[in-house]
N, C-alpha and C positions, 0 to 999 in steps of 0.2 A: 504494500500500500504506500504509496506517494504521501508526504507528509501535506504537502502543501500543493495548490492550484494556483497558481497567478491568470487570471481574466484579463483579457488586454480588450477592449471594445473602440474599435477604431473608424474614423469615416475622414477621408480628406485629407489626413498626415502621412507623411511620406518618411521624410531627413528626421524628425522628432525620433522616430524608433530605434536607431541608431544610436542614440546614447543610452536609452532605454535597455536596449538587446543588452549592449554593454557592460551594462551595472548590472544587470540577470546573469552575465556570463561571469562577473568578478564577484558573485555573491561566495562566504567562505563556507558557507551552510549549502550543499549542494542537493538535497532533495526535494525536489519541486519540478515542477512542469509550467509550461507557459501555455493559456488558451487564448488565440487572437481570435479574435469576432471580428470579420472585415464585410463594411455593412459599403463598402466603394463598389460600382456596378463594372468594375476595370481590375487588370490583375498587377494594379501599381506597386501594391506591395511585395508580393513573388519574391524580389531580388531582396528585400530585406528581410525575410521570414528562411530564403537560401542561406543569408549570412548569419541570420544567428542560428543556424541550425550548423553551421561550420562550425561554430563560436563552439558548440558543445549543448548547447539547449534543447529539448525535449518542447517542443514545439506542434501545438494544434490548431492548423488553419483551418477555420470555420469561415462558411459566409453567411449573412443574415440581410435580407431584404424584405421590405421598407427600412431604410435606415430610421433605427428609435434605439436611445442607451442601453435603458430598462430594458428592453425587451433582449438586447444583444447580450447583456450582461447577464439573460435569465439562460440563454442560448449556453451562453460558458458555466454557467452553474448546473447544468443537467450532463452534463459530458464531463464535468470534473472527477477526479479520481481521489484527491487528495484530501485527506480529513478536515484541511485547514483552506478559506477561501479569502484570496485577497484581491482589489481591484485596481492594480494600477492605470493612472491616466497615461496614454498613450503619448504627453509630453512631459511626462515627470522622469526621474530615474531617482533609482535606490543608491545609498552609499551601502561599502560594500559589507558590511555587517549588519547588516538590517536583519535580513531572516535569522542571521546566529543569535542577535540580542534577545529574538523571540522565539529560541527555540525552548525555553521553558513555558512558553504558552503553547508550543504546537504540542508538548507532554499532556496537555488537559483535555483528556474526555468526557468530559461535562457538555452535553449539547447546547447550553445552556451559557455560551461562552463567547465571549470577541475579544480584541485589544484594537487599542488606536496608539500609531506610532506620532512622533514627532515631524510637524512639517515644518523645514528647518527657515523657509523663508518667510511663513508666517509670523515664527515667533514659539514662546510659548506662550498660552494661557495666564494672566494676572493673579486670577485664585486658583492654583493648580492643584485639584484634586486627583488622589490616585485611581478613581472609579468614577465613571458616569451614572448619573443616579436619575432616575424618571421624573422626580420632584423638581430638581432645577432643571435637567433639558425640556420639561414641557413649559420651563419657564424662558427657554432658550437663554440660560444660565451655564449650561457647561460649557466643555471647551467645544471650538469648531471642529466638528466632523467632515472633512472633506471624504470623497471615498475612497481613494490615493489613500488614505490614512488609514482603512477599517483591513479588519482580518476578524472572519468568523466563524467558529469550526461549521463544519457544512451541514449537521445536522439539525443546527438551530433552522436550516430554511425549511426541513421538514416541519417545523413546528409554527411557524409565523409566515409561511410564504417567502416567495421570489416579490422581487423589484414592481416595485408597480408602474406597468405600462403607460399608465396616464400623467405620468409625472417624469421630464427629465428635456433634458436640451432637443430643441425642434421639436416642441409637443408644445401645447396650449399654454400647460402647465410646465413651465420652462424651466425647471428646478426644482429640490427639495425630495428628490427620489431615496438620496441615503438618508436625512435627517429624515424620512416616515419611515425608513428599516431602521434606526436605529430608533427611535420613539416604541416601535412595535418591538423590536426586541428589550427594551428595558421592560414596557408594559409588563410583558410576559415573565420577568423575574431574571432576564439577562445580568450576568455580570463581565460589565465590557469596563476594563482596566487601562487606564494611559501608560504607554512603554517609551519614557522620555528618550530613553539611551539608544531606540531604532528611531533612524533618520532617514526622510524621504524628501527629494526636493522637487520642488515645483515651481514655476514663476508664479510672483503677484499681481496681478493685471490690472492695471488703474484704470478707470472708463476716461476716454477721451472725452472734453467737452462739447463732443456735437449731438446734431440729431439721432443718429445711427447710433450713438453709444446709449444712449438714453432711451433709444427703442429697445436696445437687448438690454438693458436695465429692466423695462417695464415687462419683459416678458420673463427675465427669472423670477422677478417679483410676485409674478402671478403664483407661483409654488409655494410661498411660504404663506399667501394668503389661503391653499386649497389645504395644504398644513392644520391651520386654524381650523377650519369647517372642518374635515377630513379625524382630526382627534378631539372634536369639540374643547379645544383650551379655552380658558378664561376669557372672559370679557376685557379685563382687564389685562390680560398679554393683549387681548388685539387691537384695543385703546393703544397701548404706547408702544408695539409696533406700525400703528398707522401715524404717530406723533413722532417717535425719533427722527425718520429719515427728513424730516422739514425743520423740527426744533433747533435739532447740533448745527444746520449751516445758522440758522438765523443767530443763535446763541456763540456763534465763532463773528456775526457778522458779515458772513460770506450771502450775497445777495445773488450770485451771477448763476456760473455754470454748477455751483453747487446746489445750491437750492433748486435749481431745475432739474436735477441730478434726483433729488432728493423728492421732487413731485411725481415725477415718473418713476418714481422706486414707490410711493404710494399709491398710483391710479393702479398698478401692475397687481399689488396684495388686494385694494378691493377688489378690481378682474377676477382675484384666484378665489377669494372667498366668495362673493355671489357666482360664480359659475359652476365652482365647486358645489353648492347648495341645489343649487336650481337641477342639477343631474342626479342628486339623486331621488332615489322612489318617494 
C-alpha cells in the first residue's frame, strides 16, 4: 500500500509543473505516487508528465472533461491508492522534506484524521493553534486552509464525501471548495493538526487594481457567501463578513482601488449567499 496520493488537478499550466515535478522528485520521504487530472482538451502536458516520470515519479495521467476542480480532484480521489491524500496546486512546489516532516501523521489510522502544512509565503497564523477546531473555523477564526496545504487520510472521504462540485474556480461559486471539506470534516469530529515544520510554497497574488481583477474578486467571493447558507453560520459571521471587506479600506482611509476592491468582494458573498439559498429544495 502506497503511503501517500499527491492529486495534481490541472487546466492551462504548462512550465508551472516543472518545478513542481521537481520538488516530488527531491522529496526524502519517497513513498507516494502522483495523480495528475488534466482537464486541457490538448496533450500539452505529455512532455512534462514524460519528464517526471524520468525524474523517478510514479505518475497517473488522468483526463477529466468539462474542466471543474472539484470535480477533477474527486477524479484523483477514487483512483488513489495511498492511505494519505494530499492536493497540490499545480503552481506550488514542496520543499524537500515536506512528506518526511509528516511522516508521523501518515502512521495514523484514524479515518478521522488530516494535517495542514505551512504555506511558507503566506506566513504563519497570528494565534497559532496546534489543531483546527469547528468553533472558531465556523467562525472563520482558524488558520487559512489553502488546499496546497490539506492532507487527509483517504478514508475520512468515505465518511463526509468528495469535493463539492458546485463550488470551486470556473463554477458560479468560485471558491470555498476546501474551506466546506474542511468545515465538514471538523463537523464530523475530525482532528486536523497544523505541521509548522512541512513547508509548501506558493505565490501570493495581489488583485490588480482594475476591472478584471475585481471581477474575479467578485466571483471567489461568491463561495464564501454559499459557505454561509450552505452551513447555516451565524448571523452575525455574515454581518461582519459583509462589513470587513469595505470597513478596513475606509478605516486605513484608502478610498480608491481599495474600496472598490472591497465592494466587489461584497456584491460576490451576497451573489453566493442568495443563490446559494434560492437552489435549494
Amino acid at each position: 500500500m502506497t503511503a501517500v496520493s499527491l492529486i495534481v488537478a490541472t487546466v492551462g499550466r504548462t512550465a508551472e509543473l516543472r518545478p513542481l515535478f521537481d520538488s516530488f522528485a527531491a522529496q526524502t520521504f519517497k513513498d507516494f505516487e502522483v495523480i495528475v487530472v488534466d482537464q486541457n482538451e490538448d496533450d500539452r502536458l505529455v512532455p512534462y508528465i514524460q519528464r517526471g516520470r524520468m525524474l523517478g515519479l510514479q505518475i497517473k495521467h488522468m483526463r477529466h472533461h468539462p474542466a471543474n476542480l472539484s470535480a477533477a480532484r474527486n477524479v484523483g480521489i477514487e483512483a488513489a491508492v495511498g492511505d494519505w491524500i494530499g492536493f497540490p496546486d499545480d503552481d506550488c512546489w514542496y520543499e524537500n522534506d515536506l512528506l518526511e516532516k509528516l511522516k508521523h501523521r501518515f502512521a495514523c489510522q484514524d479515518p478521522l484524521s488530516g494535517a495542514a502544512v505551512q504555506w511558507v509565503e503566506e506566513g504563519l497564523p497570528p494565534n497559532l493553534m496546534p489543531s483546527l477546531s469547528w468553533e472558531r473555523s465556523c467562525r472563520f477564526r482558524d488558520m487559512p486552509t489553502a488546499s496546497f496545504q490539506l492532507f487527509f487520510h483517504r478514508k475520512l472521504f468515505d465518511q463526509i464525501g468528495n469535493f463539492d462540485c458546485r463550488l470551486g474556480v470556473g463554477l458560479f461559486f468560485g471558491a470555498g471548495e476546501e474551506t466546506d471539506l474542511v468545515l465538514r470534516a471538523l463537523r464530523a469530529g475530525a482532528l486536523l493538526t497544523f505541521e509548522s515544520e512541512a513547508k509548501v510554497h506558493h505565490p501570493v497574488k495581489i488583485p490588480a487594481p482594475n476591472p478584471q481583477a475585481r471581477h474575479a474578486a467578485r466571483l471567489r467571493a461568491r463561495g464564501a457567501g454559499a459557505l454561509w447558507a450552505k452551513h447555516e453560520l451565524p448571523s452575525w459571521v455574515v454581518i461582519r463578513g459583509l462589513a470587513a471587506p469595505v470597513v478596513k479600506p475606509l478605516m486605513s482611509g484608502s478610498f480608491g482601488s481599495d474600496l472598490a476592491l472591497g465592494l466587489a468582494v461584497v456584491r460576490g458573498r451576497i451573489d453566493g449567499l442568495l443563490n446559494w439559498r434560492r437552489q435549494q429544495p
